[in-house]
C-alpha positions as CSV (number, residue, x, y, z in Angstrom):
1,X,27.4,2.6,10.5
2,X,27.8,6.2,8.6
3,X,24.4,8.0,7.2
4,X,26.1,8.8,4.5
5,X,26.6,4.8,3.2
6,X,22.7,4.8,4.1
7,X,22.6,7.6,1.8
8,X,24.2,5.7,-0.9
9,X,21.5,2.8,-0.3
10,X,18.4,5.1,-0.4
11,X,20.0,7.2,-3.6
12,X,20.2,4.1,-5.3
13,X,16.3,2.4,-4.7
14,X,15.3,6.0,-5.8
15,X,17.0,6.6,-9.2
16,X,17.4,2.7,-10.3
17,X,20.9,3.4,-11.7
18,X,24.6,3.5,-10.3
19,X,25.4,6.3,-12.0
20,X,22.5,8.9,-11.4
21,X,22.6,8.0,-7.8
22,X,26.3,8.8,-7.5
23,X,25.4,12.5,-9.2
24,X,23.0,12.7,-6.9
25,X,25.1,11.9,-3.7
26,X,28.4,14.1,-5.3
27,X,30.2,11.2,-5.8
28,X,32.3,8.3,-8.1
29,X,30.1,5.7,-9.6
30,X,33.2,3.9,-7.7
31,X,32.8,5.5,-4.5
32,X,28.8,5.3,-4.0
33,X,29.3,1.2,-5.2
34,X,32.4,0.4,-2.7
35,X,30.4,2.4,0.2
36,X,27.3,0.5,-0.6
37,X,29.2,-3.3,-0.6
38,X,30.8,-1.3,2.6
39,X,26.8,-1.6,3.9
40,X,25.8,-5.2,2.8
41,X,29.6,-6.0,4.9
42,X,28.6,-4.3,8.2
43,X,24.9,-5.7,8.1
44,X,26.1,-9.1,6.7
45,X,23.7,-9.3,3.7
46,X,23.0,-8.5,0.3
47,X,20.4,-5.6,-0.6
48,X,21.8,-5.0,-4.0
49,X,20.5,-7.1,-6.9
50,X,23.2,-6.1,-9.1
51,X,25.2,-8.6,-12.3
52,X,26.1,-5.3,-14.8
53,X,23.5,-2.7,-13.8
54,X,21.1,-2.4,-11.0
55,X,18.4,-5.1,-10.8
56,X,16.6,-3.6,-7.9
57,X,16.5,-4.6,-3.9
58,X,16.6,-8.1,-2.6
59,X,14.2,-9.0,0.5
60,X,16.9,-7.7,2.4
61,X,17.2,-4.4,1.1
62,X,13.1,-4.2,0.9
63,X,12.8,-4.6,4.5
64,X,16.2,-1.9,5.7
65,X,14.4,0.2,3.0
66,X,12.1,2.2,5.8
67,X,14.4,2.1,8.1
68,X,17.3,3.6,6.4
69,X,14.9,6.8,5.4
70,X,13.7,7.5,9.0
71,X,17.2,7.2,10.0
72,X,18.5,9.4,7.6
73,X,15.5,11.7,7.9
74,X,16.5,11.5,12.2
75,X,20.3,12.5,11.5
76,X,19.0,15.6,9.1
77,X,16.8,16.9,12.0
78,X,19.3,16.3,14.7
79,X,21.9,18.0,12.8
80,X,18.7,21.1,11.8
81,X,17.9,20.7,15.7
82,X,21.0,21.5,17.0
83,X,22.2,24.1,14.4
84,X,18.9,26.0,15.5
85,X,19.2,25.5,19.0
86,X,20.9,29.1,19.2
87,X,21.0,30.4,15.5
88,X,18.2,31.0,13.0
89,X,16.7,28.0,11.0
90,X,18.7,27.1,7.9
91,X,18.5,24.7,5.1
92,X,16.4,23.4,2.4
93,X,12.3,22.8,2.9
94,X,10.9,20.9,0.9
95,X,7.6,21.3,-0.2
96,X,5.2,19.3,-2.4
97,X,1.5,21.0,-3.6
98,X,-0.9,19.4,-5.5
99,X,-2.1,21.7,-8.5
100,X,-5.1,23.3,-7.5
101,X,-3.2,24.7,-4.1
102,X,-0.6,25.8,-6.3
103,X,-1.6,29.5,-6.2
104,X,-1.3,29.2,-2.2
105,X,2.4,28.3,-2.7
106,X,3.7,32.0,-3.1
107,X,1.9,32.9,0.0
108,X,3.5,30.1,2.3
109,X,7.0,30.7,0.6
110,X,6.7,34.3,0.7
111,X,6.2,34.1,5.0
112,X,8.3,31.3,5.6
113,X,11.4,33.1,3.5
114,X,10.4,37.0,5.6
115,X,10.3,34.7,9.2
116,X,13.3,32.2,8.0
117,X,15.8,34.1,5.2
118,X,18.1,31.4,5.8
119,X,16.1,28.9,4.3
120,X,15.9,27.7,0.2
121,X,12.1,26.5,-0.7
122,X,12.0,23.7,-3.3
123,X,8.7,23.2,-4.2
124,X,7.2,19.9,-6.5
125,X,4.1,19.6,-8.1
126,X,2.5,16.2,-6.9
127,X,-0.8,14.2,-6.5
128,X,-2.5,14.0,-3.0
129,X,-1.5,10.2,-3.0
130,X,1.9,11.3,-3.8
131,X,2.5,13.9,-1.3
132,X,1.5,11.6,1.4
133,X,3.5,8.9,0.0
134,X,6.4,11.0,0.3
135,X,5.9,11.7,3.7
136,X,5.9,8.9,4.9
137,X,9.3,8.2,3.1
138,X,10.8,11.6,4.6
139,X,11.1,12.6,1.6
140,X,9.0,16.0,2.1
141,X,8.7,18.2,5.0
142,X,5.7,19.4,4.3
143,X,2.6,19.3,1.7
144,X,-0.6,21.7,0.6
145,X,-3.5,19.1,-0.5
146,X,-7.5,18.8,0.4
147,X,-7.5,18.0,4.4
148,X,-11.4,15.7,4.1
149,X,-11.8,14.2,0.7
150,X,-9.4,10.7,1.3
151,X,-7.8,12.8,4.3
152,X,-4.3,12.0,4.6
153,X,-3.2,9.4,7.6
154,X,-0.6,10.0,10.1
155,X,-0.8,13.7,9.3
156,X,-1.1,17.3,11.5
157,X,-2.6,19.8,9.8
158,X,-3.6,23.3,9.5
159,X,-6.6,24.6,7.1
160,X,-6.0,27.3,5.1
161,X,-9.4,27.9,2.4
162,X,-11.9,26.3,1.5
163,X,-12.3,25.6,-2.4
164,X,-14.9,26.2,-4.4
165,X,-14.8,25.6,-8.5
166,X,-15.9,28.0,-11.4
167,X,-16.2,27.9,-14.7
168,X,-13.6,29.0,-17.4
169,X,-14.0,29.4,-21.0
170,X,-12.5,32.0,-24.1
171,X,-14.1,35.0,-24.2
172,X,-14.9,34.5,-28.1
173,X,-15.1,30.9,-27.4
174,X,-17.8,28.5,-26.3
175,X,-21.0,29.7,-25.3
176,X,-21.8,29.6,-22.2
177,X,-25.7,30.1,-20.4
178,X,-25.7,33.3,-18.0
179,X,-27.2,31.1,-15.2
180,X,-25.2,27.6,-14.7
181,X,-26.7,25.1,-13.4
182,X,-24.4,21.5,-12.7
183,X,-26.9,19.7,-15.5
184,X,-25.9,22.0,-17.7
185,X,-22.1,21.0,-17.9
186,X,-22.8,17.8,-18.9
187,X,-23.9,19.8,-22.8
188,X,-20.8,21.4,-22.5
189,X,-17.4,20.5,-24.4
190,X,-15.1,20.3,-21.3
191,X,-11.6,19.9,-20.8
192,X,-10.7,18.1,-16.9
193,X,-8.1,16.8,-14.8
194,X,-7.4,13.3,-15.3
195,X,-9.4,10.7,-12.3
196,X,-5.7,10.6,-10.9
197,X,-6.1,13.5,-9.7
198,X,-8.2,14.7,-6.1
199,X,-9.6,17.7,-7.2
200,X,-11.1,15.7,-10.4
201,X,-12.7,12.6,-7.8
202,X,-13.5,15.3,-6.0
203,X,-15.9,16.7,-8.8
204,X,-16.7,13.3,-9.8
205,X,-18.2,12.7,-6.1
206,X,-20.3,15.6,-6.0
207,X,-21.8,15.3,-9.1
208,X,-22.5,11.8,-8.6
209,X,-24.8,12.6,-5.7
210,X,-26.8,14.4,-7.8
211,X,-27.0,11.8,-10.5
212,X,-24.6,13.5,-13.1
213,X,-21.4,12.8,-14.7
214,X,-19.0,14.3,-16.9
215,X,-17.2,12.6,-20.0
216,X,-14.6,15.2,-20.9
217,X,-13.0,15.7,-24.4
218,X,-9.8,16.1,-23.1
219,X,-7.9,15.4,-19.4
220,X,-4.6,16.3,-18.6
221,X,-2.8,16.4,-15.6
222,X,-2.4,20.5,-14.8
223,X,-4.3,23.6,-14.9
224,X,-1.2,25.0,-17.2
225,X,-2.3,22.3,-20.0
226,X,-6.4,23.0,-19.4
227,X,-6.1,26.8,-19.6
228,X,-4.0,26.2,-22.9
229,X,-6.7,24.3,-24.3
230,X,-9.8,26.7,-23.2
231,X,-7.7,29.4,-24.8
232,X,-8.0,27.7,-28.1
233,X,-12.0,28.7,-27.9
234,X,-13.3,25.1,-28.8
235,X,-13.3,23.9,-25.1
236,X,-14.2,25.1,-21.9
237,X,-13.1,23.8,-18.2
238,X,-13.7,23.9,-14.3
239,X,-10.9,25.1,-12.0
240,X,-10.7,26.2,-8.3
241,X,-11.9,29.7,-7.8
242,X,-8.2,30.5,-5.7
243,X,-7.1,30.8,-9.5
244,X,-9.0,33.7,-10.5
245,X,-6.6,36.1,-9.5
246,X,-3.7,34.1,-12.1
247,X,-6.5,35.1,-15.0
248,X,-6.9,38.8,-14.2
249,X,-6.0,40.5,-17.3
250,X,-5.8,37.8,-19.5
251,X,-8.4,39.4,-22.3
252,X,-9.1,36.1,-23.4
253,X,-10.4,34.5,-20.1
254,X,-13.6,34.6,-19.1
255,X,-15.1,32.8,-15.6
256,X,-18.2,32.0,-13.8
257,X,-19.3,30.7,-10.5
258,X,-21.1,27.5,-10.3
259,X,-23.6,26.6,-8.1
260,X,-22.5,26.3,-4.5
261,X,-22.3,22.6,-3.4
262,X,-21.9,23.7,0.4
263,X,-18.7,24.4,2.8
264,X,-16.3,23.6,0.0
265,X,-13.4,21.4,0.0
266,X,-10.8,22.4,2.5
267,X,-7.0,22.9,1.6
268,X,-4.4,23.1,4.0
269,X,-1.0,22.2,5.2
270,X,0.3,19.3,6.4
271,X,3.1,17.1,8.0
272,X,3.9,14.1,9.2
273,X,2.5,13.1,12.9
274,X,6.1,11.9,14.0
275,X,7.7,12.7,17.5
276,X,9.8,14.1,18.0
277,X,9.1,16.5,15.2
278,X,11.8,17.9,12.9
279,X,12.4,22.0,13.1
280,X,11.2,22.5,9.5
281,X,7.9,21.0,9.9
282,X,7.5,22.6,13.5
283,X,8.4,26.1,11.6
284,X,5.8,25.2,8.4
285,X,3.1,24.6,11.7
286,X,3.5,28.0,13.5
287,X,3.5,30.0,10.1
288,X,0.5,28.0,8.6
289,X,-1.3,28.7,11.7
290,X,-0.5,32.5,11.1
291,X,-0.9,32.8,7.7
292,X,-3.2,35.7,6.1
293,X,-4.6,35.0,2.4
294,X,-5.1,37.5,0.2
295,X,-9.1,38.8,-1.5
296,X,-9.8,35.1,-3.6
297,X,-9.2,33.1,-1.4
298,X,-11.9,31.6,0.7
299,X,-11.1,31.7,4.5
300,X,-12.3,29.3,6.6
């Protein structure tokens, strides 16, 4: 059986059509169908639901489907393994991060690209549930997300900060008390993350052990789309402290601790707990492990 028919398979159950899934593999819509009927011959079933267009995966193809991505995933990191065996560590590592580690990101890149120049970094903004999702489909080699809060199964990891949240409003925009107490959010026109989102349940928890909640005007899904709104001076919002540095000299920003709710919620790296491990996520490891944050971040 070739990996690359596998790839076919798997390119297929991602994009839902014949003929994004051939872009993606570098192929013929003609080529990427014959070598997936080439499959379903050497396996002796069907895993195509197909009539004019692609009707998604019969029993048979749901039940290859994790199969086929750990074997593709094992033929990448043989190939990565033995390229590295004797040379530097090449190829593409991909990263996902949910939002509020986002800032993090340049850091990791930044020492993984001065220990590893041969490498390209893609990075993708995705929800905790998404990154470990992806994981598990060897479809990342690596993710930034809180390590306690719903901590991620079948995962190593290595802490980097703890998180603590602050206030952010315009400067000539909503006023805000000098002392800030978590009651008095609750009088306050907020924008938030949506509940999909960890950092936002993570709020939501806290403040529901001290019998508040929030009811936000607005929610969106990134600190790009809340910061746009605050800036408009009729809202106000609460991000992670690690992005105060992002709002030095912006003249229209203004922030503000909030009361301490203890340790913080940790953020760190993580990877699959798979054996043997693949070179990318061993090499992710060892520079996590060294990694030196700069002033805003809070170490652990």
């Amino acid at each position: 059986m070739q990996t690359r028919l596998v790839e076919y398979f798997l390119a297929l159950e991602r994009e839902g059509h014949f003929a994004r899934a051939a872009a993606l593999c570098h192929v013929s819509q003609p080529t990427l169908s014959a070598g997936i009927a080439t499959l379903e011959a050497q396996l002796g079933k069907r895993l195509i639901r197909r009539d004019r267009k692609y009707g998604g995966l019969t029993p048979e193809g749901e039940a290859i489907l994790p199969w086929a991505r750990q074997l593709v995933a094992a033929a990448e990191a043989l190939g990565q393994a033995a390229e590295t065996a004797r040379g530097p560590l090449k190829g593409e590592l991909r990263l996902g991060a949910i939002p509020a580690a986002m800032p993090a990101i340049g850091c990791l890149a930044t020492a993984m690209l001065a220990r590893y120049p041969g490498l390209n970094i893609s990075v993708r903004a995705l929800t905790s549930r998404q990154i470990e999702r992806e994981l598990a489909a060897f479809e990342l080699d690596a993710g930034l997300t809180y390590l306690d809060f719903e901590p991620p199964a079948h995962a190593l990891s290595v802490p980097l900060y703890a998180e603590r949240a602050m206030l952010v409003s315009a400067v000539d925009g909503v006023p805000i008390p000098t002392v800030i107490d978590w009651a008095d959010l609750a009088s306050l026109p907020l924008c938030l993350l949506h509940q999909g989102m960890q950092n936002r349940r993570i709020l939501d928890a806290r403040l529901a052990e001290r019998g508040l909640a929030l009811r936000p005007l607005v929610t969106a899904d990134s600190y790009v789309a809340l910061l746009g709104l605050v800036q408009q001076g009729r809202l106000c919002s609460i991000i992670p402290d690690s992005h105060a540095a992002l709002l030095d000299g912006l003249r229209w920003a203004r922030t503000a601790p909030l009361p301490d709710m203890g340790e913080g919620s940790r953020v760190g790296v993580i990877v699959s707990d798979s054996a043997p491990m693949g070179p990318l996520a061993q090499a992710v490891l060892a520079v996590a492990r060294e990694l030196r944050l700069p002033p805003g971040f809070t170490t652990i």
